[in-house]
C-alpha positions in Angstrom: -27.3 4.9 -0.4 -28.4 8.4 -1.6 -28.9 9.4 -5.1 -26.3 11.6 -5.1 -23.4 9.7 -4.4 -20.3 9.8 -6.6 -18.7 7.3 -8.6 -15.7 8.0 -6.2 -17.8 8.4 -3.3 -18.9 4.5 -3.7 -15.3 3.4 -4.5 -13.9 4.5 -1.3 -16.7 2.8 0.1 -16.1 -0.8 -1.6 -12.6 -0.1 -0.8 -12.9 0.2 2.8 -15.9 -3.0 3.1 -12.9 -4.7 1.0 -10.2 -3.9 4.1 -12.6 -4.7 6.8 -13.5 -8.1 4.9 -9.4 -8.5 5.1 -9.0 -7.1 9.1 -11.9 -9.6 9.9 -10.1 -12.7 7.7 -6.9 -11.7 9.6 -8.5 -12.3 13.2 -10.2 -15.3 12.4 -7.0 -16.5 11.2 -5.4 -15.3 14.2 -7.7 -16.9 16.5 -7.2 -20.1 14.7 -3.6 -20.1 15.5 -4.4 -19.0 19.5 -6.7 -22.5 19.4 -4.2 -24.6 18.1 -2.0 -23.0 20.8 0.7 -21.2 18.0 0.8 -17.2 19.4 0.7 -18.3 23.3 4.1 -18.2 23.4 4.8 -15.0 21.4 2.6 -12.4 22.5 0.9 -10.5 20.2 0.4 -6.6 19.6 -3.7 -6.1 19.0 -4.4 -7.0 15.3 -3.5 -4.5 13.2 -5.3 -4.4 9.9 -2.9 -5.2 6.9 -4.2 -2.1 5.2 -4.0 -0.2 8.3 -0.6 -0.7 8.8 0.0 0.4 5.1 -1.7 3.1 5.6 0.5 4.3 8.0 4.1 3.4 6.0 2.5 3.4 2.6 4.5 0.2 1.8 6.5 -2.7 3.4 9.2 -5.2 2.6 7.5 -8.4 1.2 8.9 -10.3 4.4 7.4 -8.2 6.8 3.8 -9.4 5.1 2.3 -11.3 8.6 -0.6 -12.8 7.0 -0.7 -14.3 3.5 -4.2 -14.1 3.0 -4.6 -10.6 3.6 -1.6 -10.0 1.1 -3.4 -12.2 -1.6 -7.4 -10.3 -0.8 -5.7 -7.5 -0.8 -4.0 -8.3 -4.6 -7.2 -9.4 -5.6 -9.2 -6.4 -5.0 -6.6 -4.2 -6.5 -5.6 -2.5 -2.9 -2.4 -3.1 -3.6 0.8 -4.0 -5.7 4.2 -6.1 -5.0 6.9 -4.4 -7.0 10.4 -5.8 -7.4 12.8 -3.1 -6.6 16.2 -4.1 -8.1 18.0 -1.4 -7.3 17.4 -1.9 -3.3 17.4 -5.9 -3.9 14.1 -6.3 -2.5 10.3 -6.8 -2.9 8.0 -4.2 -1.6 4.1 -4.2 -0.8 3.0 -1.1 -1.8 -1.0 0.8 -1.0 -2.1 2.0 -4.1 -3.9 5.0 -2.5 -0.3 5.6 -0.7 1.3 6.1 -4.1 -1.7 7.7 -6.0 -1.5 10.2 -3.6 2.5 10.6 -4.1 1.9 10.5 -8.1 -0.8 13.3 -7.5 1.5 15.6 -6.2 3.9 15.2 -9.6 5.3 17.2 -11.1 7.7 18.3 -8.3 10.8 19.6 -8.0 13.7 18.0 -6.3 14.2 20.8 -3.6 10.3 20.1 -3.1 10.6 16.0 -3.2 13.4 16.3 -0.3 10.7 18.4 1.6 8.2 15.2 1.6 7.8 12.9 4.2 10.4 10.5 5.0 8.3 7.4 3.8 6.7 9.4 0.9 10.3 10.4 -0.5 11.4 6.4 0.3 8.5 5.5 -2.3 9.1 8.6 -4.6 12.6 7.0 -4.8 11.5 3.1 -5.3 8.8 4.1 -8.6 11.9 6.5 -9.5 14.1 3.3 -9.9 11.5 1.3 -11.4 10.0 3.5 -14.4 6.8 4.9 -12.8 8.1 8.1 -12.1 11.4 10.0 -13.9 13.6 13.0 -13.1 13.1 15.3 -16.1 14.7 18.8 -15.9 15.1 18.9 -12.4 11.0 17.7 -11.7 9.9 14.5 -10.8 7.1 13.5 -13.1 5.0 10.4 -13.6 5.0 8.2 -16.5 2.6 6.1 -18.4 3.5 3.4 -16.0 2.3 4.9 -13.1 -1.6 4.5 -14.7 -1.2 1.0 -13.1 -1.7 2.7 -9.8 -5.4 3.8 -11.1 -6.7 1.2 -11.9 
């Protein structure tokens, strides 16, 4: 590592060593299951990293969580956060990054937020409902709450 490298610079760094630690946990697991002979009959897509597929839909119904242990390393490291959302009855696993870079974009106005991407407007919506964000004279803007999603 170079001198210069920021504080930042090395967090992204650990982050991404923790989601390859995951991806490569996931396989093994995977291959586990092929030995015993449990995903013969179902054929599988190519692993997808956990945190690649958040990534990509910035959070996912609890249920849809394939691997367990990916879920929980990826708890532990602070990647990412399962929030109850009573308003759509559900449980949700959300990539802090995904909403850090939502709540970076706050304040914004509602004509704005319906501009946003159909997933990012879907979260917008979900910390609306659960306290992280509020609607304040016609802007969305983030709470104290939302600080969880920084740390």
């Amino acid at each position: 590592m170079h001198e210069h490298m920021t504080c930042d610079e090395a967090k992204r760094i650990l982050e991404r060593l923790d989601e390859i630690e995951i991806l490569l946990n996931t396989i093994l697991e995977e291959v586990r299951e092929l030995k015993r002979g449990g995903g013969i009959a179902e054929q599988r897509h190519a692993p997808r990293s956990f945190i690649e597929l958040l990534r990509e839909r910035k959070f996912i119904p609890l249920g849809e969580v394939k691997s367990r242990q990916a879920l929980r390393q990826a708890l532990e490291r602070g990647l990412v956060v399962v929030l109850r959302d009573e308003g759509a009855n559900r449980e949700v696993v959300v990539l802090k990054e995904a909403a850090r870079e939502l709540l970076n974009k706050l304040p914004i106005s509602v004509k704005d937020a319906e501009k946003l991407g159909e997933r990012d407007y879907e979260l917008l919506q979900i910390l609306n409902r659960l306290g992280y964000v509020l609607l304040k004279g016609g802007q969305y803007i983030k709470t104290e709450l939302a600080e969880e999603f920084y740390i």
